[in-house]
C-alpha positions in Angstrom: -5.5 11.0 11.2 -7.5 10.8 8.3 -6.7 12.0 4.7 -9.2 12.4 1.5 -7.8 12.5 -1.9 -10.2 12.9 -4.8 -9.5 11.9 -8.7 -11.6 13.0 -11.3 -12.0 9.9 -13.9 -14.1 8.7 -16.7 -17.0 6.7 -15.4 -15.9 3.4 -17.1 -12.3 3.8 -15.3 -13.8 4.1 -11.6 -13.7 0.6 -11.0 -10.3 -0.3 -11.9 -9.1 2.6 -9.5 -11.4 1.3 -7.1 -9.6 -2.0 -7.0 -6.0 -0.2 -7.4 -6.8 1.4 -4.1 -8.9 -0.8 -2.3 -5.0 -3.2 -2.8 -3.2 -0.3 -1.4 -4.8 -1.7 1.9 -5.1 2.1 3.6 -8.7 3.1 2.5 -11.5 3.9 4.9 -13.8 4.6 2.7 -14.8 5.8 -0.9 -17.7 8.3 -2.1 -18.6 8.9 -5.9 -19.6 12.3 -6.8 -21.2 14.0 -9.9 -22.0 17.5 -9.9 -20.6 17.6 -6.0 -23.6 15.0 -4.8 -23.0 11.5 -3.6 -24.1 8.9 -5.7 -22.7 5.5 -4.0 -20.8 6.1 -0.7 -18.6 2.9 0.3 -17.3 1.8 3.6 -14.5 -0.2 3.5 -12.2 -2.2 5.5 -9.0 -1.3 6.6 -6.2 -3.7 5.3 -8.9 -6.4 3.6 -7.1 -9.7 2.9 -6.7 -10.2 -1.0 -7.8 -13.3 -0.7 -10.9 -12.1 0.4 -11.0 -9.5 -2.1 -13.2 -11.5 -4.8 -16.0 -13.1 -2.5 -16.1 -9.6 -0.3 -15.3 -6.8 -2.7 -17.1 -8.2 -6.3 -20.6 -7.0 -5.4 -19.7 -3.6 -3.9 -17.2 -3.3 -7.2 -20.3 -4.3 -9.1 -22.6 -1.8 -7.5 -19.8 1.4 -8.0 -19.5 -0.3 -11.7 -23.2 0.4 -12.4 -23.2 3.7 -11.3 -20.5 5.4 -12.5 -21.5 3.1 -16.2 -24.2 6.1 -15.7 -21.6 8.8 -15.6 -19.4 10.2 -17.8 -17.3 12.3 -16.0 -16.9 11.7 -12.3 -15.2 12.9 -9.0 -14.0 9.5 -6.9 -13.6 10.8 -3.6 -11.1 8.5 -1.1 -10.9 8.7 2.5 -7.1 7.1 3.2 -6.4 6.1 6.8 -2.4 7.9 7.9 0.5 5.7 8.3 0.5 5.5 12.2 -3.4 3.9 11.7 -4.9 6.4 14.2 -7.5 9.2 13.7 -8.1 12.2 15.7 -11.2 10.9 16.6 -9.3 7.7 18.3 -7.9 9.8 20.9 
């Protein structure tokens, strides 16, 4: 099953919260809101190798980076996949 958390942050933080999370190897995928609309809406993989992280990750980290630069005050919304892996709609 799936679980969203969302963070309100400064715009120049998003990244670095981002990559914290993106580490924690359980996110599914990551929206950034301002004034409850999407601006940049991220699929990512579940369990990425850090090794990968740099070649894979540095554009899409680039591309949230530019957009929330725009920002000042920002809702990062986080879609975390549950401990067993499975979602409802698996079943």
């Amino acid at each position: 099953m799936a679980e969203n958390e969302k963070f309100t942050i400064k715009g120049s933080e998003v990244v670095e919260k981002v990559k914290e999370l993106i580490h924690q190897g359980n996110i599914r995928r990551v929206r950034l809101l301002h004034d409850d609309k999407v601006i940049i809406e991220v699929p990512l993989s579940v369990g990425a190798p850090v090794v990968v992280f740099g070649i894979v990750w540095a554009p899409v980290l680039a591309a949230i980076g530019a957009a929330a630069a725009l920002l000042t005050e920002c809702t990062l919304e986080v879609e975390k996949v549950s401990d067993n892996g499975q979602d409802s709609s698996c079943k």
